[in-house]
C-alpha positions, 0 to 999 in steps of 0.5 A: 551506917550500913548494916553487915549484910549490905556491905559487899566484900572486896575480892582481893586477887594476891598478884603474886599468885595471879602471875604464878597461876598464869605462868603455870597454865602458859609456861612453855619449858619443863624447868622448874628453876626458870619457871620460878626466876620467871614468875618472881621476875614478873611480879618484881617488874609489876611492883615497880610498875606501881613505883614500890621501891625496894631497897638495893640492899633488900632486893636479894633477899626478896628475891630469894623469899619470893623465889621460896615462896613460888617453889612451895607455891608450885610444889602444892600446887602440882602434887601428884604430878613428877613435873611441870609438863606432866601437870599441863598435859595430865593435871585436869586443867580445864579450858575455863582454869586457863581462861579465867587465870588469863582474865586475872592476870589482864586485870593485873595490867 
């Protein structure tokens, strides 16, 4: 048996943050609406990649949870910012942010 201190710890990258992270450093529009659509459509199009099934009739409703959830996601995320353009131009994003977003999301694929 291996002790505790061996064992290493798997990072778990949630995809759903990853695509959300992504698309908030690259998302070209100041609308907030088609940046949510945006990512949940992403990350519907990553689960079916690795075949999860989603029943027809479930598939609204995850949907609009997902659709939430990316909302509040983004909301925290650019506190003090009035919008979207305004957290890309003035958000303090580094260059090392966006690159290791982008890295995350390549290892998504």
């Amino acid at each position: 048996m291996m002790k505790p201190s061996v064992i290493r710890k798997t990072q778990y990258l949630d995809p759903l943050y990853v695509i959300f992270e992504k698309y908030l450093f690259d998302f070209p529009y100041d609308n907030i609406d088609y940046f949510v659509a945006s990512v949940v459509n992403e990350y519907l199009d990553y689960l079916k990649e690795r075949q999860v099934h989603v029943p027809d009739n479930k598939k609204k409703l995850l949907i609009n949870d997902l659709s939430d959830e990316v909302h509040q996601m983004l909301i925290k995320r650019i506190h003090g910012c009035l919008n979207l353009q305004d957290y890309q131009s003035n958000g303090q994003i580094t260059k090392l942010d966006k690159l290791l977003a982008r890295e995350r999301y390549k290892r998504l694929r």
